[in-house]
N, CA, C and O of each residue as an XYZ file, in Angstrom:
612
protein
N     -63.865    -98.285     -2.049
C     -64.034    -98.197     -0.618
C     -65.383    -97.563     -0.300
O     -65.832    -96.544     -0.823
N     -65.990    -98.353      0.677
C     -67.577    -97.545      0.963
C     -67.116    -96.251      1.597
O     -65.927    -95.999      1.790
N     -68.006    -95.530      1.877
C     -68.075    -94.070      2.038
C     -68.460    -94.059      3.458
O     -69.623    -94.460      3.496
N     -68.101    -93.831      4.470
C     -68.563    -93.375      5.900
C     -69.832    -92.670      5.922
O     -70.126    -91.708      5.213
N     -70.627    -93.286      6.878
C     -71.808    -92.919      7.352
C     -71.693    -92.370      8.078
O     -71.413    -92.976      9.112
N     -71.792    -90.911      8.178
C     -71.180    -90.155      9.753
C     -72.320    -90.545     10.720
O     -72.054    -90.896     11.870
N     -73.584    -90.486     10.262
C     -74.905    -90.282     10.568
C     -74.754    -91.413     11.801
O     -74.760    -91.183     13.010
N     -74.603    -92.844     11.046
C     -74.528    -94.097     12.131
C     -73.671    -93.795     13.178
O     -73.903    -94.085     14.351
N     -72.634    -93.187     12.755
C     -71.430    -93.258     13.996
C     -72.067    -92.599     14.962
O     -72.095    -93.162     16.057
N     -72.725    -91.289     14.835
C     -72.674    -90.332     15.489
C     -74.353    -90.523     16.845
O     -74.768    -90.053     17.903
N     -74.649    -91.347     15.979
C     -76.308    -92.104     16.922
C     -75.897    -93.483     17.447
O     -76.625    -94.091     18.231
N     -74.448    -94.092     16.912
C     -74.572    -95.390     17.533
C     -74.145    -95.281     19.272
O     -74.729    -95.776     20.236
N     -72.947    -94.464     19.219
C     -72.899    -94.052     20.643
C     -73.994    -94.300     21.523
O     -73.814    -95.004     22.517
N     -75.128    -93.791     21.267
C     -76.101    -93.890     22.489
C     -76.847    -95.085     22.311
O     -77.873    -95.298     22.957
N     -76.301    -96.030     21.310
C     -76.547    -97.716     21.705
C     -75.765    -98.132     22.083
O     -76.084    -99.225     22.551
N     -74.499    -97.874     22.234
C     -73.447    -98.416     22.800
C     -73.402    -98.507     24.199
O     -73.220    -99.593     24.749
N     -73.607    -97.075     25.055
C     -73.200    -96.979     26.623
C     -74.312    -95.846     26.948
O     -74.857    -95.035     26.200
N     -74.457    -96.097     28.401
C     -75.335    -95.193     28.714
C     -74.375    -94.210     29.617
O     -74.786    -93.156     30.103
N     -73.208    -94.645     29.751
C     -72.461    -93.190     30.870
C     -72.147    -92.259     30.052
O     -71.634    -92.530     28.967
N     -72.421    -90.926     30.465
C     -72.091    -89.556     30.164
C     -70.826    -89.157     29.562
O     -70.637    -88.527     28.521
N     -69.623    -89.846     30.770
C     -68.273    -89.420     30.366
C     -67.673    -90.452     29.094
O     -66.756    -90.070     28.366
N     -68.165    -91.472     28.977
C     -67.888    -92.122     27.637
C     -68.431    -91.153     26.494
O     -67.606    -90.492     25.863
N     -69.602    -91.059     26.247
C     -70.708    -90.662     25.342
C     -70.017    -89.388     25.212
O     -69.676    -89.156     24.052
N     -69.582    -88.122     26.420
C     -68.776    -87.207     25.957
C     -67.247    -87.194     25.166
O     -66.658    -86.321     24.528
N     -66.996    -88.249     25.444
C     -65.124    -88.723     25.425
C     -65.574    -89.095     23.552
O     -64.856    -88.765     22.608
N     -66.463    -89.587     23.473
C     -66.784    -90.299     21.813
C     -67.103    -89.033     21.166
O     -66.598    -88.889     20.052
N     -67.894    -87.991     21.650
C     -68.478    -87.208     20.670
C     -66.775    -85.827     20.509
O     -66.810    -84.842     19.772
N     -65.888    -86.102     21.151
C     -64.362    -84.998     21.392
C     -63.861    -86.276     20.120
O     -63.302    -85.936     19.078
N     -64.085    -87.294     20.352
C     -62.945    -88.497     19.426
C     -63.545    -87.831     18.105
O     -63.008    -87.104     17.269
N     -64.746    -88.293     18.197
C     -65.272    -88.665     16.427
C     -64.769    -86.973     15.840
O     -64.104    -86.895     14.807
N     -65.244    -85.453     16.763
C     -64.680    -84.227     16.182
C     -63.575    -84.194     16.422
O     -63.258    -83.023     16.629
N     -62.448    -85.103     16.555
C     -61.094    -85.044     16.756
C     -60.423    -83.339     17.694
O     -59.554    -82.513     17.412
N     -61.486    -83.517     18.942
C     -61.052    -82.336     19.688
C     -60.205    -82.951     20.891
O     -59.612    -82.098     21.552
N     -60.028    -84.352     21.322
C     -59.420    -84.807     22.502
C     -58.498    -84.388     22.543
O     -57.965    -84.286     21.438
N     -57.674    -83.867     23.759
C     -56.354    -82.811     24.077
C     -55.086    -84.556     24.098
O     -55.135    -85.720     24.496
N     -54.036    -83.535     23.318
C     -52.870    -84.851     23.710
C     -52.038    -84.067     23.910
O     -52.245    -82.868     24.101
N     -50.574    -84.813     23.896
C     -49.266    -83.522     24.195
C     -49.290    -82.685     23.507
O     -49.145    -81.564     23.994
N     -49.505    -82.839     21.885
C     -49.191    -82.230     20.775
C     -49.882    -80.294     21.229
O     -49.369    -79.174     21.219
N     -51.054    -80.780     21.518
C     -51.710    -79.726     22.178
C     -51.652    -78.779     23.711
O     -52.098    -77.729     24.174
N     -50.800    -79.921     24.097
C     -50.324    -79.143     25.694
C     -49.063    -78.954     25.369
O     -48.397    -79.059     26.399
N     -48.388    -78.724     24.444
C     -47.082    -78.457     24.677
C     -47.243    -76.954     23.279
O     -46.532    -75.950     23.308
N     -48.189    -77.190     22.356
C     -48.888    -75.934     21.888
C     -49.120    -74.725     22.804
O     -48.727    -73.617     22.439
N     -49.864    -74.924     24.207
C     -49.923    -74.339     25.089
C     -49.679    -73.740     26.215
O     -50.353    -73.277     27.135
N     -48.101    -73.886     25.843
C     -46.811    -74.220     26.883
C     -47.433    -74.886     28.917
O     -47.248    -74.576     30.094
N     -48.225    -75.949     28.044
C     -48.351    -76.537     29.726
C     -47.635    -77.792     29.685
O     -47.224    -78.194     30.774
N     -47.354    -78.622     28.484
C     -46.084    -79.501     28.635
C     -44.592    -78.954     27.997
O     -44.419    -78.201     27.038
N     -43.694    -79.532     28.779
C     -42.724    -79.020     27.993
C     -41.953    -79.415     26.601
O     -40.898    -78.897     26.235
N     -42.782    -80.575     25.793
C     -42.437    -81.407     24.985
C     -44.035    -81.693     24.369
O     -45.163    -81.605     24.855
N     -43.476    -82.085     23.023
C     -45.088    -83.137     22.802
C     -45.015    -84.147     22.090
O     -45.687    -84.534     21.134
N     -43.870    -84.686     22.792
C     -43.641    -86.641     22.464
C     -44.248    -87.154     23.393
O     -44.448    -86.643     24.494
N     -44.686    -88.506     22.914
C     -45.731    -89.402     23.728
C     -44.957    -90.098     24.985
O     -43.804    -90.517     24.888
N     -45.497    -90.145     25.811
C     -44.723    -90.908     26.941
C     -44.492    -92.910     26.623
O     -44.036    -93.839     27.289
N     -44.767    -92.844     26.011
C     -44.657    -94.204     25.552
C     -43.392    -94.696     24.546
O     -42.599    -95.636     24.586
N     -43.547    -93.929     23.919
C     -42.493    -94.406     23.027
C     -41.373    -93.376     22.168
O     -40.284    -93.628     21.652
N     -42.282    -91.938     22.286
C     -41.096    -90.553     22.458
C     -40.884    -89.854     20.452
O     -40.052    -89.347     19.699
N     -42.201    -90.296     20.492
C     -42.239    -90.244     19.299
C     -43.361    -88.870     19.105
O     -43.882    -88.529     20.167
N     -43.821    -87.972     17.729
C     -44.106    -86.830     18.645
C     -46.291    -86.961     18.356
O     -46.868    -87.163     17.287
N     -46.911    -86.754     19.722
C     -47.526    -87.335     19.950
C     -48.976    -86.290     18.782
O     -48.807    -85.332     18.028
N     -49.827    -86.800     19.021
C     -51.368    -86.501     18.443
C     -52.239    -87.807     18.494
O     -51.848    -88.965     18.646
N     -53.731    -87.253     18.304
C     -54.547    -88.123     18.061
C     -54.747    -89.384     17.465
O     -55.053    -90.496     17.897
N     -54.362    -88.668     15.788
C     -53.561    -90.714     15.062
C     -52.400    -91.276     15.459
O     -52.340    -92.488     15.252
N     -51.485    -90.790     15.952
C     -50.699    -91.028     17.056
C     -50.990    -92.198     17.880
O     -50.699    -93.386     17.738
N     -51.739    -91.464     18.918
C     -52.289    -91.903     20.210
C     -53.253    -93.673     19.915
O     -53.383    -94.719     20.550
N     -53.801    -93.029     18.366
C     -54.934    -94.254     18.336
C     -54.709    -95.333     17.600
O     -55.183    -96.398     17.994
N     -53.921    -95.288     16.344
C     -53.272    -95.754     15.425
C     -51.891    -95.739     15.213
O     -51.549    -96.597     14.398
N     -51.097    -95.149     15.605
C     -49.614    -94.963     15.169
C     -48.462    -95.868     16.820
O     -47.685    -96.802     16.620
N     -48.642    -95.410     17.846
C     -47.934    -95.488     19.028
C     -47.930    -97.458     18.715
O     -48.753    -98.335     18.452
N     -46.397    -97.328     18.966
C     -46.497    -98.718     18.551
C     -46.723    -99.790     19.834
O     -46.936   -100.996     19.708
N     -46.606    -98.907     21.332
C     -47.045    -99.591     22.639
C     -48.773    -99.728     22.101
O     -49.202   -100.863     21.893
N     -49.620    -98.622     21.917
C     -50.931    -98.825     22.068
C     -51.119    -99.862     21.055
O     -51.735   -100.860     21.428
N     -50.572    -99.806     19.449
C     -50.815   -100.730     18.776
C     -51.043   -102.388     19.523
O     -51.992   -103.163     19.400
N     -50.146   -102.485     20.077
C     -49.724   -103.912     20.500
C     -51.026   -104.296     21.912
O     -51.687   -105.321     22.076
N     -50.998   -103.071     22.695
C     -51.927   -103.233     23.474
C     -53.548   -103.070     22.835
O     -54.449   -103.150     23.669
N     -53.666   -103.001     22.393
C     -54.983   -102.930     21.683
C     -55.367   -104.540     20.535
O     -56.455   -105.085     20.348
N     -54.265   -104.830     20.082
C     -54.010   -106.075     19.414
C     -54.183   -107.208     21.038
O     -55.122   -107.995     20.930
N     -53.714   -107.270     21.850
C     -54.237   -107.521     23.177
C     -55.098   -107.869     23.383
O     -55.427   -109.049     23.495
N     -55.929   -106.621     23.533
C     -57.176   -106.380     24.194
C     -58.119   -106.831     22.955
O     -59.265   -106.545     23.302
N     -58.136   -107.271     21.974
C     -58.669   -107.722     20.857
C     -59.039   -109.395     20.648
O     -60.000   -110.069     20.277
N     -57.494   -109.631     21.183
C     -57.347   -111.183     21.304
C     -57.802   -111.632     22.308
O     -58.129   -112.818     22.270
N     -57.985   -110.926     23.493
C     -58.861   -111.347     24.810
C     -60.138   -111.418     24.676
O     -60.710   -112.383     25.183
N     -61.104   -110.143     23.768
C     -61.987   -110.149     23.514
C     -62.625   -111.484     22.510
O     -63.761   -111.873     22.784
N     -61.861   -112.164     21.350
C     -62.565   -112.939     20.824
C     -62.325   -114.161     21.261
O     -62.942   -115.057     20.685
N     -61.175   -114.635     22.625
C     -61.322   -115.714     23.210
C     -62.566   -115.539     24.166
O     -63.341   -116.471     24.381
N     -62.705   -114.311     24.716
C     -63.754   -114.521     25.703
C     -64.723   -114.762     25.226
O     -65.430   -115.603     25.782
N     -65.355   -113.886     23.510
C     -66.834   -114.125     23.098
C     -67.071   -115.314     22.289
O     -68.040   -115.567     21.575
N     -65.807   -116.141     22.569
C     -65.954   -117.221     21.011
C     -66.034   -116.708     19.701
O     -66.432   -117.262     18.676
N     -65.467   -115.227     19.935
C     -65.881   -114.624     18.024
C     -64.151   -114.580     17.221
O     -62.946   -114.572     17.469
N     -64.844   -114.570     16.476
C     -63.703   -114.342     15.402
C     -64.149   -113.060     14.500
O     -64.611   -113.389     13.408
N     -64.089   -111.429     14.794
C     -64.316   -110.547     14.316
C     -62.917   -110.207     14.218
O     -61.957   -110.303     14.984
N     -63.134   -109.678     12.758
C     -61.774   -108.796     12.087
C     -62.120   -107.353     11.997
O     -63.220   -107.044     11.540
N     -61.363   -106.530     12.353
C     -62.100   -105.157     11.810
C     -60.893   -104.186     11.316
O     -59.778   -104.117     11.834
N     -61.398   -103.403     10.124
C     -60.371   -102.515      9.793
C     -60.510   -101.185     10.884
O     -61.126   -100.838     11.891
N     -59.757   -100.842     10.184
C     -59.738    -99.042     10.953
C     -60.653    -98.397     11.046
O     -60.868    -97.616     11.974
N     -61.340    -98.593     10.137
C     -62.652    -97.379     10.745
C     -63.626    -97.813     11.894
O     -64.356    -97.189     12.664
N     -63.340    -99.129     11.697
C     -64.363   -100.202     12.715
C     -63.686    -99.914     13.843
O     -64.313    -99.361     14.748
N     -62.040   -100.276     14.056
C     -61.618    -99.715     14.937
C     -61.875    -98.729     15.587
O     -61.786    -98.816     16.812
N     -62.236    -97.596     15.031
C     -62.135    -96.062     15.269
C     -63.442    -95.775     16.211
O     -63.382    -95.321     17.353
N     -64.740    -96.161     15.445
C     -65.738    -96.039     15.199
C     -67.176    -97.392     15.867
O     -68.380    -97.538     16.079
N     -66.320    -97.817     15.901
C     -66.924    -99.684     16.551
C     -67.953    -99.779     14.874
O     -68.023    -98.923     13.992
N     -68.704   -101.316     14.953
C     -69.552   -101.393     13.816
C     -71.027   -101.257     14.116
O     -71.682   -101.107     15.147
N     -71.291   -101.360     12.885
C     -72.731   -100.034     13.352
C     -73.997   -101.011     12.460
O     -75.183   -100.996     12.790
N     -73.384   -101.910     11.172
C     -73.875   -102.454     10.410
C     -74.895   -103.583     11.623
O     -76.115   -103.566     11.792
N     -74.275   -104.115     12.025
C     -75.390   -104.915     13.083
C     -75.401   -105.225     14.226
O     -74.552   -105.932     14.769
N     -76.534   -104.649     14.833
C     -76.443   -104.343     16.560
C     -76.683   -105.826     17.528
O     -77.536   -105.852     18.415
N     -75.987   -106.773     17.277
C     -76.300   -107.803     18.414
C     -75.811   -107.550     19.234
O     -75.100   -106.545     19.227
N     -75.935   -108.275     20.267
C     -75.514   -108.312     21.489
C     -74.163   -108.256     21.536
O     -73.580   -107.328     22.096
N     -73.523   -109.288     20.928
C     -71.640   -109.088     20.475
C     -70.807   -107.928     20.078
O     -69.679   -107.559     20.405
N     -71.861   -107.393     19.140
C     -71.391   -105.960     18.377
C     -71.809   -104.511     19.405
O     -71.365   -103.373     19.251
N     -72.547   -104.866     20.198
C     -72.460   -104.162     21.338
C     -71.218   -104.263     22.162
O     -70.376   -103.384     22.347
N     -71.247   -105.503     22.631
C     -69.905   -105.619     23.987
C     -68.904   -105.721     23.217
O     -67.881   -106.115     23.776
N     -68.804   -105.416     21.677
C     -67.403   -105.230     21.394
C     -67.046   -103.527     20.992
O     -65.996   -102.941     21.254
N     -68.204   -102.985     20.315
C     -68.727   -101.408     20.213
C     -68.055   -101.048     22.232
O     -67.238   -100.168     22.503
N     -68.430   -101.601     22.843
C     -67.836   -100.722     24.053
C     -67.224   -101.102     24.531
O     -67.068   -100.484     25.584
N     -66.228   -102.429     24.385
C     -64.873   -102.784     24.473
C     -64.003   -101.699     23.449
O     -63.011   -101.136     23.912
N     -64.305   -101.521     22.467
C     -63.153   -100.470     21.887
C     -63.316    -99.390     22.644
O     -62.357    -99.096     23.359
N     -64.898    -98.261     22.716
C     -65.117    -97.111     23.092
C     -64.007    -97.338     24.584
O     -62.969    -96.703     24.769
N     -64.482    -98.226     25.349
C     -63.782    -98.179     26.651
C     -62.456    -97.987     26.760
O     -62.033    -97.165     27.572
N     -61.185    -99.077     25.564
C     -60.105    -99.196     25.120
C     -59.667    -98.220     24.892
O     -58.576    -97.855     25.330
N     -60.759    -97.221     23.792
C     -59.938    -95.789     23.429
C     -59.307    -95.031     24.791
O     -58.153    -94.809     25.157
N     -60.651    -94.741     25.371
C     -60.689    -93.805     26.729
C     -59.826    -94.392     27.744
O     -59.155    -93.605     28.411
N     -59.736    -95.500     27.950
C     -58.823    -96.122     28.919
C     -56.961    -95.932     28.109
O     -55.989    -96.373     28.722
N     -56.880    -95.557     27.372
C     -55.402    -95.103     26.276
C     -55.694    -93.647     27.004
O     -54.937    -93.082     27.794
N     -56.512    -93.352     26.710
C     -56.398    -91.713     26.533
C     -56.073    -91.425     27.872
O     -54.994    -90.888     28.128
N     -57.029    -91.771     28.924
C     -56.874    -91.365     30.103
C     -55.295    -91.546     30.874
O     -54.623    -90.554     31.156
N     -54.844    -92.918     31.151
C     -53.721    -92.790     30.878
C     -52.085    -92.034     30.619
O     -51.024    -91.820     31.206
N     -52.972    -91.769     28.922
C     -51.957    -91.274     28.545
C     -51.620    -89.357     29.251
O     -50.564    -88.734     29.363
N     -53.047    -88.974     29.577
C     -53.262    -88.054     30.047
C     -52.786    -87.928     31.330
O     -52.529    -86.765     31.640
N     -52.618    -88.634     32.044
C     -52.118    -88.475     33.204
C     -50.903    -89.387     33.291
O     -50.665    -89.882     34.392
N     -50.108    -89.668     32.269
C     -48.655    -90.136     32.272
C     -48.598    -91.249     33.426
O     -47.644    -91.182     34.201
N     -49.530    -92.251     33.596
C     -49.326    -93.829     33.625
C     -48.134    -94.474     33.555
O     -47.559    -94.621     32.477
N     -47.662    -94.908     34.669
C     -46.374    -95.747     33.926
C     -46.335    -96.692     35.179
O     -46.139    -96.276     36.321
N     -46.570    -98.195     34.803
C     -46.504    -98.950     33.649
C     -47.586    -98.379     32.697
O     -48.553    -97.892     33.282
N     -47.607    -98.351     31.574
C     -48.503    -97.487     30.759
C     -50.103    -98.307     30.463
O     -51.237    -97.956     30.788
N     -49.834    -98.975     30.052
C     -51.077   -100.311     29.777
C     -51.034   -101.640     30.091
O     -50.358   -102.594     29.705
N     -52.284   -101.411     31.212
C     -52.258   -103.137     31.741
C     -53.636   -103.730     31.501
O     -54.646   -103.045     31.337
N     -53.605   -104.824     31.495
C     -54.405   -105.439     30.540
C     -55.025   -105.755     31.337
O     -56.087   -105.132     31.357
N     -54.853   -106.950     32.594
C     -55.869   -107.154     33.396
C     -56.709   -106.193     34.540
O     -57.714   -106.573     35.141
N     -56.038   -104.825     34.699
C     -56.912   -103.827     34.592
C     -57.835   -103.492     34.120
O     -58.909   -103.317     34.696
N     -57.540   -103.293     32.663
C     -58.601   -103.053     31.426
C     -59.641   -104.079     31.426
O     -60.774   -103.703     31.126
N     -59.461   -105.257     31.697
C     -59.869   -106.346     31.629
C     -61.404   -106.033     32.917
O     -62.544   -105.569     32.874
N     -60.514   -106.611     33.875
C     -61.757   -106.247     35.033
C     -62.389   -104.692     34.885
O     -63.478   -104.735     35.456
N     -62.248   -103.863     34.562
C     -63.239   -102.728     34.153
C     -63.945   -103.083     33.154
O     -64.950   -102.376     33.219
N     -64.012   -103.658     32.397
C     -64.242   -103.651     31.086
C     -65.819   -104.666     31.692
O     -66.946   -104.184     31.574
N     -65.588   -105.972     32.267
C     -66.301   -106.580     32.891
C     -67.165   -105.646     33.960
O     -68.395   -105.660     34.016
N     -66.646   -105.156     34.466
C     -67.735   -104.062     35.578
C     -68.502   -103.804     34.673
O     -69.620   -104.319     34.699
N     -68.127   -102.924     33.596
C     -69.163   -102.210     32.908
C     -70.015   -103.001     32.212
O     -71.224   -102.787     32.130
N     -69.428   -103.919     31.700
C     -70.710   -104.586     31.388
C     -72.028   -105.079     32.045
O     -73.185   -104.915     31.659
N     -71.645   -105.602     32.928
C     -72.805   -105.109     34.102
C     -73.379   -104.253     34.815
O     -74.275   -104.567     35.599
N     -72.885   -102.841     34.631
C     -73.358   -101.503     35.056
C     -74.588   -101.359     33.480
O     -75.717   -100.894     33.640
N     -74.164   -101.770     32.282
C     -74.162   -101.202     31.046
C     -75.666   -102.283     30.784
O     -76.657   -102.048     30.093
N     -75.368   -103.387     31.557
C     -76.244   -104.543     31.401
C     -76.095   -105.140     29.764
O     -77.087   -105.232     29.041
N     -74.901   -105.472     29.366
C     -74.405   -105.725     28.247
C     -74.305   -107.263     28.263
O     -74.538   -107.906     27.239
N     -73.925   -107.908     29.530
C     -73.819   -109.456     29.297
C     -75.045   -110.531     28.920
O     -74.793   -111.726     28.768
């Protein structure tokens, strides 16, 4: 297995997006400081720290990898993405995690901030207990704004 480049991850961000609250939301992900229940209920400000989704008990790999609602919604938001770009990109987990860094086209951009966006749009969410929890054509039309705020198309 290759070895993680922290170096790329940690500079690709600022090829990815130019907004602040993303670019902050990535640099809490990658140091795994983003607050979930696990941590508000550490702090007695929730009274539980199962995920509102599926009641299972919540954290970060949790939240990003494990929750079997986000799984499915993210598998989603994946399949929308390579009908819309005509691509056929596969990515493991770290790509997931991390977007890819190996080559910056234009694609690997608007898909680098289709995930970044995906994460934060889970998180936020989940942070403020959403219910219906994840909608897609939501995600969808934001996702499109930004690309034209981002000048990505």
């Amino acid at each position: 297995m290759e070895k993680t480049n922290w170096r790329k991850i940690f500079k690709s961000v600022q090829k990815t997006c130019r907004e602040n609250r993303l670019r902050e939301f990535n640099f809490k992900f990658i140091h795994r400081i983003v607050v979930t229940k696990k941590e508000l209920f550490r702090f007695n400000i929730k009274s539980d720290s199962n995920c509102i989704y599926c009641g299972e008990p919540d954290s970060i790999d949790h939240t990003f990898l494990e929750c079997q609602l986000t799984k499915s919604f993210t598998q989603e938001v994946l399949q929308w993405f390579k009908a819309d770009n005509n691509s056929n990109i596969n990515l493991n987990t770290e790509d997931f995690l991390f977007g890819l860094s190996s080559v910056l086209s234009v694609l690997t951009k608007k898909l680098n901030y289709t995930l970044l966006f995906l994460r934060y749009y889970i998180y936020k969410r989940k942070l403020q207990n959403d219910s219906p929890p994840l909608l897609l054509p939501d995600l969808i039309n934001k996702i499109k704004y930004k690309y034209k705020i981002e000048k990505i198309i």
